[in-house]
N, C-alpha and C positions, 0 to 999 in steps of 0.2 A: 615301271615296276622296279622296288628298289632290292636290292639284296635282305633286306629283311622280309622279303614275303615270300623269296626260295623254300623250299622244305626243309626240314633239320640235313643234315651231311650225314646222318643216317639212317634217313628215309631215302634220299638221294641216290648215297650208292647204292641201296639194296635195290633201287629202282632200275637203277642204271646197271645192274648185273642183271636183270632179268634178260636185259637182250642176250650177250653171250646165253645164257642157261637159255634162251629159246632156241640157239641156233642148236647147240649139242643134243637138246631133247629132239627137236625136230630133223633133225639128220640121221638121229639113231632111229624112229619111226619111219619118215619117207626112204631110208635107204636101208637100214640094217632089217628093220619088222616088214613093211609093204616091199622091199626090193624093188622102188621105180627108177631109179638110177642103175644102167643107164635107160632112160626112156621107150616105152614102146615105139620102132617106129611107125608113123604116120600111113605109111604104103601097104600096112599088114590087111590082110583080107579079113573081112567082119568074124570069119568062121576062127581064123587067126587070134585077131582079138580077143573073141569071146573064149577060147580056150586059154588064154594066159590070164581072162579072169576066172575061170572053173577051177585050174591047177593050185591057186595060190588064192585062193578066194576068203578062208581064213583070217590069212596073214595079213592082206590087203586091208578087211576089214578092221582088225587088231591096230594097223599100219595108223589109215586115215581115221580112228576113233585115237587113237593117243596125238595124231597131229592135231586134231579139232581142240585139248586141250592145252596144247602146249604154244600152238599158235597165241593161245593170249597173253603170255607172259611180253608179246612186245607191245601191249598198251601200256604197262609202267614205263619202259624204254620212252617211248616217243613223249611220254607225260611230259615228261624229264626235257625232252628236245623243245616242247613246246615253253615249259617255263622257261628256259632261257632267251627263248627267241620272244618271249612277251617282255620280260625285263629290260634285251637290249631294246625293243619298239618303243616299251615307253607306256603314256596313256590308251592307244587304241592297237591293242597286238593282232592288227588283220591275218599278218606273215602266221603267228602263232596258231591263228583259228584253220586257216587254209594247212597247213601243216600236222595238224592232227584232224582235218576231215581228211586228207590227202591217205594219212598213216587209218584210220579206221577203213578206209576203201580197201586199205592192202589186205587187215587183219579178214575184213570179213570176204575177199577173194578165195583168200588160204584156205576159209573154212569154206567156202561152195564149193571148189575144189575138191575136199576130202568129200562133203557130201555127195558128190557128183558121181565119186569113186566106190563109193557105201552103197549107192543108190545101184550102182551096177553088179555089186553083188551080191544084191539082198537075194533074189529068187533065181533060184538052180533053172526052171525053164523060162527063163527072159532068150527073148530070140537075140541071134548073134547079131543083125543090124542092130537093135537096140543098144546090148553094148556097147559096140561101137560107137554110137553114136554119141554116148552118155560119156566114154572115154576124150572122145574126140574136144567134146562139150569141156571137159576138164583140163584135158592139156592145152588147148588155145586160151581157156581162160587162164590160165595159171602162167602164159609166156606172155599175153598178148596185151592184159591191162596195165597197161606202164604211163598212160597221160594222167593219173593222179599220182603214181609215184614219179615220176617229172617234177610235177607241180613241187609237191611234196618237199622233194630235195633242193628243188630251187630256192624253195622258203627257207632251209639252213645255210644254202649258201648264199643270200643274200643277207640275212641277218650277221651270217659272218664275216661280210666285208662293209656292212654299215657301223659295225661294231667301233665305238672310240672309246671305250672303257681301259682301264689302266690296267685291266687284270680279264682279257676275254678269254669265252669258254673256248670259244673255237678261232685261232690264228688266220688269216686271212687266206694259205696256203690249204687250209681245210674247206674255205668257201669253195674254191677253184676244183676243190678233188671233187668237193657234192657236186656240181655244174658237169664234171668228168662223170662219174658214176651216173649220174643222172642220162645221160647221152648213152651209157653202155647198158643201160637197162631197159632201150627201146628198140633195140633189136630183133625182138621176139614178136615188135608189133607185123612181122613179114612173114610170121609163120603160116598165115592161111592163104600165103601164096607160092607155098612148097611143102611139097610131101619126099622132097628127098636133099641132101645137102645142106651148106652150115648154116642156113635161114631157116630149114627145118625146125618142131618145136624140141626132136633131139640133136641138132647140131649144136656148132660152135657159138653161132653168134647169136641163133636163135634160143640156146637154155645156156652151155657152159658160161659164157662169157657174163652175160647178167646174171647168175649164180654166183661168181665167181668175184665180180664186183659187189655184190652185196655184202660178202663176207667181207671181204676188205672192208666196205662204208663202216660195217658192223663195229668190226675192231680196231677203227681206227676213232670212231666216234666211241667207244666204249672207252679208248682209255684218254680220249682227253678231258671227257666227262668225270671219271675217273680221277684224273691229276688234276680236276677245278674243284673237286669235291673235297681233297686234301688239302690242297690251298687252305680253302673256307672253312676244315676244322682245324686248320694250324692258327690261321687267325683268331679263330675261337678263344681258343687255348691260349694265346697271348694276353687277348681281353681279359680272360676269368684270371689269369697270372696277375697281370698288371691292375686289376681290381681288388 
């Protein structure tokens, strides 16, 4: 795929700004409207549970309906990842297809997640095991699916170190970081063999940490994409000059 079949440079950035604007939408939801940061933990007792979803039961709803919408602003993001990872492939962009089913597995965890959380608050007499259960259901899924985002990240950093273009999106130091991030986002797959400590799905390794690396992937992939997108309307601009 040759650089002319890229999207205009400004369908690209605005593309590629969706991610940041998912993260700020969805942090002001999951953390400022639902308040699940920091995490229920895991060891709370069902009657427990169910009363931190009675108390805030509202807001949680309010929470995970604004996350259901906001989650999708990162299918432009990943658009954006897959077209370049098809242009360095060439004729059969596998990396590219596996990378955006890898990114739709994440977007639609996000949303069973909020649903899972919606689903727990819909009815005032849902018994407390149920919550719980439905909570439980949420938080494991939301630490624990990490083999398509594996995959996922694999596929940019391998695209990023197969890359011999004279002008790559992503420098070969960025393949290494995805391989890094990729590895720190599997951590959470140990949560359902702890209900207390940093494998917990609220401890360190088990949520901060692949949280914590995602924002990084985020913004660090946001502004190389970023500085390739300027590139390509600088060059523009010389062409329509020089024409």
């Amino acid at each position: 795929m040759s650089d002319r079949l890229l999207p205009g440079p400004m369908i690209e950035k605005a593309a590629v700004w969706c991610g940041p604007l998912f993260l700020v939408l969805y942090l002001a939801a999951f953390v400022g409207v639902a308040e699940f940061v920091p995490p229920p933990a895991p060891s709370l007792s069902a009657d427990e549970v169910s009363a931190l979803f009675e108390a805030d039961r509202m807001r949680i709803r309010a929470g995970m309906v604004l996350s259901l919408v906001f989650s999708t602003f990162l299918f432009p993001f990943f658009a954006v990842i897959s077209v370049h990872i098809a242009r360095i492939e060439g004729g059969r962009p596998i990396l590219a297809l596996v990378q955006f089913g890898g990114a739709t597995l994440l977007v639609v965890y996000f949303q069973l997640c909020s649903m899972l959380w919606i689903v727990a608050t819909f009815r005032a007499d849902l018994g407390a095991e149920s919550v719980r259960m439905l909570s439980d259901f949420g938080w494991l899924a939301f630490v624990m699916v990490f083999p398509a985002y594996v995959f996922q990240l694999g596929c940019v950093a391998a695209a990023a170190l197969i890359d011999r273009s004279p002008d790559p999106v992503w420098p070969r130091w960025a393949g290494y970081l995805n391989l890094w991030i990729a590895v720190s986002g599997a951590g959470g797959g140990l949560a359902v063999f702890f209900k207390a400590g940093p494998f917990a799905w609220n401890g360190i390794v088990g949520f901060y940490l692949p949280v914590v690396a995602f924002v990084i992937w985020l913004g660090v992939m946001t502004h190389l994409m970023l500085r390739h997108a300027a590139r390509r309307t600088s060059a523009v601009q010389l062409v329509t000059e020089a024409v």
